[in-house]
N, C-alpha and C positions, 0 to 999 in steps of 0.2 A: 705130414698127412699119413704117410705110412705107420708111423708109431702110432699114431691117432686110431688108425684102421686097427692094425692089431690088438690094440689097448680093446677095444669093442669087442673083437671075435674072441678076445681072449678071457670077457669077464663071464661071471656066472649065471648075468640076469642082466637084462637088456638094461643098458643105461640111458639117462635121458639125453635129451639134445640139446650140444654144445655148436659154440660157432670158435674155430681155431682160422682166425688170420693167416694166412703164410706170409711173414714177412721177415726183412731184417733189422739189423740195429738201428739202421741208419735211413734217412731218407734220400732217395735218390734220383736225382733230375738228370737230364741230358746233360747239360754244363758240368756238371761235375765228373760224370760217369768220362765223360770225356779226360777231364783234369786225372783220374784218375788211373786210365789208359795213357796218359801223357808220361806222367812218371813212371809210374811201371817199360814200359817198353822204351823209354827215354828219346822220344820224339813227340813232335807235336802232333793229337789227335783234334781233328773237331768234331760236335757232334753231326748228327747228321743232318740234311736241309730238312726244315720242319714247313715243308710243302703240303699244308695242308689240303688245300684245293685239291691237289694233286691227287694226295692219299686219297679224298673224300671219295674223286672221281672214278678212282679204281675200284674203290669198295660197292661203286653203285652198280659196276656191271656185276656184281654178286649179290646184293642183297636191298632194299627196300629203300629207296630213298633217305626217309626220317630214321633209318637207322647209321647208314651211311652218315648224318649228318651229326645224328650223335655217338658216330664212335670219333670220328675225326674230333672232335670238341675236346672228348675224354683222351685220346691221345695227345692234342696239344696242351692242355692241363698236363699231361703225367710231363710231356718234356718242361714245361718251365717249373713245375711246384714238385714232381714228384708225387709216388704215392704215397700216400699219409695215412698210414695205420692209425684204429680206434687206440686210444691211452694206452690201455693194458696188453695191447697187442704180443708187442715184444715178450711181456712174461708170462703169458700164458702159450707162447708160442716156448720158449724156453723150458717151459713145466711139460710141455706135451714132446720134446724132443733128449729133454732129460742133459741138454749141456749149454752153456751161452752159443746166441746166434752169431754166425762168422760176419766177419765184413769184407767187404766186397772188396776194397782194398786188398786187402788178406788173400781173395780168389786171385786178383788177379795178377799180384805176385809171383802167384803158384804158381799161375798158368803160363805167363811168360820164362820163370825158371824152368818148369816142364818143355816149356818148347824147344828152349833154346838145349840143353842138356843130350 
């Protein structure tokens, strides 16, 4: 988004209007993200409880019922399918940050050798 932003303030003449995805390579559900916290830190993670009632019921003491109901939907969608970037997501995201997108795998290698270090 940042290189997006700058790429704009930085041209000579207003350019038109694009849609940039933010996403990664890969798609990413709960079960996996989990599977991948698993190895990395070399214990077993699971995801988290996909209590959605729950969540709903907390989201309604902040906001509108029918909204509340469909963010809970769209949450339980992202844990089992993930979110599914449009086709060309990934390379137009790759074009507008100028190097391949990391994988999350890859962060969280990082981040466990950063902790531990």
């Amino acid at each position: 988004a940042v290189a997006e932003i700058l790429r704009r303030h930085r041209a000579d003449a207003p350019l038109p209007a694009t849609r940039i995805e933010v996403c990664g390579p890969e798609v990413l559900t709960a079960a996996n993200v989990a599977a991948i916290w698993t190895d990395a830190l070399g214990h077993q993670v699971s995801p988290g409880p996909a209590d959605l009632c729950a969540f709903e019921a907390g989201l309604r003491e902040r906001m509108p019922a029918w909204m509340a109901h469909d963010l809970a939907r769209m949450f339980g969608g992202f844990q089992r399918e993930g979110m599914v970037p449009a086709p060309q997501a990934s390379s137009t995201m790759e074009a507008a940050i100028g190097h391949p997108l990391r994988r999350y795998r890859d962060f969280a290698q990082e981040a466990v050798a950063s902790w531990r270090a």
